[in-house]
N, C-alpha and C positions, 0 to 999 in steps of 0.2 A: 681786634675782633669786630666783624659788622654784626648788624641786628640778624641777618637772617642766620648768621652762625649760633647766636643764642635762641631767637625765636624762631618755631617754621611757621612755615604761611597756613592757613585755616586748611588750605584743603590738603596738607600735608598730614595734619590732625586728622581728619576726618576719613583718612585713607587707613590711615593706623587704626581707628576709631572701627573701622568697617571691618578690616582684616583681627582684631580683636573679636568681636562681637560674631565672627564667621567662624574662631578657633571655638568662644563656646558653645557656638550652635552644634557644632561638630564632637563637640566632648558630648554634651547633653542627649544629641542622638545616641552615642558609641553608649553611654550608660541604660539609655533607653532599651536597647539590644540588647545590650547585656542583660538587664533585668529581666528582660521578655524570655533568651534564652533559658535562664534561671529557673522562672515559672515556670516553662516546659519541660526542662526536666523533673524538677519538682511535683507538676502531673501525671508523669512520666511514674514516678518510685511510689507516686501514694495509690495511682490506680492498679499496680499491681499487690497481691496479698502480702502480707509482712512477714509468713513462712516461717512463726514460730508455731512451737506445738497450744493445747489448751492449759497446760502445764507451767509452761512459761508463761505464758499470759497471766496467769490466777497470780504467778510468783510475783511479777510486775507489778500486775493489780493492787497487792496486798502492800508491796511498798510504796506506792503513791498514797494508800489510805491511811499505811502504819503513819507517812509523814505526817501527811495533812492534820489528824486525830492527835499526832503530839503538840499540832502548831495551836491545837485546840481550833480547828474548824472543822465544818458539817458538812464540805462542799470541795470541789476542787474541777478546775478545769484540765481535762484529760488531753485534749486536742484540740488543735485548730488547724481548720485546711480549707485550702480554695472550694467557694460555690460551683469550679467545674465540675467537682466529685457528686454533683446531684444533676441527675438527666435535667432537671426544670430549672435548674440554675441557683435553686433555694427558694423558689419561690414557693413551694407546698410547706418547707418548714417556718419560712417568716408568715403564712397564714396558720401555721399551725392547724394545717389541714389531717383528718384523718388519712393513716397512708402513705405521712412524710418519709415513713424509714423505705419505702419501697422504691425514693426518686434515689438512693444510696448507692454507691457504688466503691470499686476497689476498697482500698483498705475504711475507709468510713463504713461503709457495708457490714464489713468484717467487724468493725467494733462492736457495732449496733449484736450483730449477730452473738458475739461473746458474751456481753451485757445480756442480752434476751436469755444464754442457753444459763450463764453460771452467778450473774450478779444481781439477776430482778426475783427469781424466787425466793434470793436471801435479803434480799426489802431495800437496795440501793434500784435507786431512781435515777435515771437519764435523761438529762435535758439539753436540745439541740436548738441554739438558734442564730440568727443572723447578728455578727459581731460589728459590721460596718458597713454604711453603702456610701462607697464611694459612687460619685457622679447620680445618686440618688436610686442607684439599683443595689443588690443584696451581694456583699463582698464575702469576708470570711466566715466561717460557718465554726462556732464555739460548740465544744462536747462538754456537759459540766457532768458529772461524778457527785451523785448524793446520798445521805445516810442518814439525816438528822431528822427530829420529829416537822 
């Protein structure tokens, strides 16, 4: 056996080295796509309504609080959805500007709406705000669900 049978030569490495490094450039993109496709559908099911009746909703309602109230908490987060769901991007709710529920859209909209018509005269509180900012701008946008003094 010669050396170059055990060893290759550096730019043989380096070939390998490149063609490695190009398979995960290539995987990295295809996930990237993939993710992005994800979120567009994602945008896609939350901007339209959620096409239960007020009925269901109250029924729902009542089991996320029946949970919540036996885990013994006062609070509970109902949703989370992408800052596309708000015309401003979230920027009226991370200033907590008067008015924020009006940058709302599809089913965020909807909730706000539900909350306003069957859950704030009976003294639950709704609070909406920026969960993360990636790259230093306003990412996911948190519904929290409240009851307690």
């Amino acid at each position: 056996m010669t050396t170059s049978d055990l060893l290759p030569s550096a730019k043989d490495l380096q070939k390998r080295l490149a063609l490695a490094e190009a398979r995960k450039s290539a995987e990295e993109a295809s996930r990237a796509a993939a993710a992005e496709l994800e979120k567009k559908a994602l945008l896609e099911q939350l901007s339209k309504p959620i096409g239960i009746s007020d009925g269901e909703h109250l029924r729902r309602a009542a089991a996320v609080i029946e949970r919540a109230v036996a885990s013994g908490l006062t609070e509970v987060l109902v949703t989370r959805f992408p800052h596309e769901l708000c015309t401003d991007r979230g920027r009226a709710i991370n200033q907590a500007e008067p008015g924020w529920e009006k940058t709302l859209t599809g089913q965020a909209k909807e909730l706000y709406a539900f909350w306003d018509k069957n859950l704030r005269p009976r003294g639950y509180r709704l609070r909406l705000q920026v969960l993360d900012f990636p790259g230093g701008m306003p990412g996911d946008i948190g519904a929290t669900l409240s009851w307690g003094a």
